[in-house]
N, C-alpha and C positions, 0 to 999 in steps of 0.2 A: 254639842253645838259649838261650832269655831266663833269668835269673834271677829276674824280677817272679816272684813268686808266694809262697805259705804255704809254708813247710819244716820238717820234720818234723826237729828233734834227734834221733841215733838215740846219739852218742856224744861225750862231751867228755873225751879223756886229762888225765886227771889230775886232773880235778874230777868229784864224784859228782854232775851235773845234767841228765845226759840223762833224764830221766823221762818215762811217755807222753806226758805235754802239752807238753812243750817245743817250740818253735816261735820261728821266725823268717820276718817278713814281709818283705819287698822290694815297692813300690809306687811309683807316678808323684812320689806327694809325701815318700815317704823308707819308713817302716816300722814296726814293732813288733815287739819279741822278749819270749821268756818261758824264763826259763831257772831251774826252781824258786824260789829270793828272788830270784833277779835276773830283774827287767823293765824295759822300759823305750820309748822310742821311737829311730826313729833318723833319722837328717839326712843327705843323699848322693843319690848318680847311680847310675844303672843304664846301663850301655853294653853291650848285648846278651847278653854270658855272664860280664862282670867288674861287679865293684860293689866302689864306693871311697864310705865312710862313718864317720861319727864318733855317735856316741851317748852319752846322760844317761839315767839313771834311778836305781834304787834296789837294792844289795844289804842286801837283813835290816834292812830302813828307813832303811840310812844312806846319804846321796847317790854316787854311781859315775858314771863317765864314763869313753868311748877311744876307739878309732879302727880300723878295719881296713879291709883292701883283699882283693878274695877274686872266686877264679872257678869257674865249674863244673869236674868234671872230664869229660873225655872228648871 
């Protein structure tokens, strides 16, 4: 299973930001999330079910940045 694709936030422990539009992209050139104030774009690879990524944007207008590494499950 590839990870490229739109992803539906359904839940985030510990912070209240799963909303219905929450959303994170995976694509050829990096990506875009939405995560209530927090958006932003993102920079990384996609290696068929794992994706290793760093990202900048914006929480509640003040500039954020980090990095994560992450796979499907199953």
């Amino acid at each position: 299973m590839s990870i490229r694709g739109r992803w539906q936030v359904v839940e985030t422990p510990g912070y209240d930001m799963a909303l219905a539009s929450a959303y994170i992209l995976f694509d050829e050139a990096g990506g875009e999330f939405a995560f209530d104030c927090l958006t932003g774009s993102i920079h990384g690879a996609c290696h068929g079910d794992a994706v290793q990524f760093g990202w900048q944007g914006n929480d509640e207008m003040e500039p954020a940045e980090g990095g994560r590494l992450g796979r499907t499950a199953g």
